[in-house]
N, C-alpha and C positions, 0 to 999 in steps of 0.2 A: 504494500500500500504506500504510494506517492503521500508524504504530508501537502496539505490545503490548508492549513489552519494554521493561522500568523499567531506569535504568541500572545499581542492584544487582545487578538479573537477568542485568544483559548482562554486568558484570563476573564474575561466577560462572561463565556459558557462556562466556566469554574461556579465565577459566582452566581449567577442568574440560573444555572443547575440545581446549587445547592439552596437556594432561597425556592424555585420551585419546588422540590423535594421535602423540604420538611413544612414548606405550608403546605400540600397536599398531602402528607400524612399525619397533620395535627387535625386538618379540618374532615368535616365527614361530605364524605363525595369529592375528594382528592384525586380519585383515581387518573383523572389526564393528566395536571398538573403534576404528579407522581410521575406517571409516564414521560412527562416533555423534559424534567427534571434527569430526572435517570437517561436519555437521549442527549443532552446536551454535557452531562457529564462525561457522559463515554465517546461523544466527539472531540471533545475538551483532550481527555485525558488517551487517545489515539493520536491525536495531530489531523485526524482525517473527518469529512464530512462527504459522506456521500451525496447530498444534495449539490452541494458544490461540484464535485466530483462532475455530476449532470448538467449541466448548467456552465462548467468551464471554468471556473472560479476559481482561483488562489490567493489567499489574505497572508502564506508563508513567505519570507523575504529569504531570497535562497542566496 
């Protein structure tokens, strides 16, 4: 897997992961935000976004 994901990027999906994540597990009926949460972490924490990926996209400064 080619990195897409600038390190800016990944620090934004770091946080805005983790603030997704445990507000949809504190609140009830979290279950997307739960989900977008856990997606944004694990493109964060790969270097890679497959949406980019589609779409032609790199935010990595190589």
């Amino acid at each position: 897997m080619e990195k897409n994901v600038g390190s800016m990027d990944r620090n934004i999906r770091f946080g805005a992961g983790a603030v997704l994540l445990i507000w949809g597990l504190v609140f009830k009926g979290g279950f997307l935000l739960t989900l977008i949460g856990i997606v944004l972490l694990a493109t964060a924490y790969l270097n890679f976004c497959p949406a980019y990926k589609l779409i032609g996209m790199n935010t990595d400064k190589k």
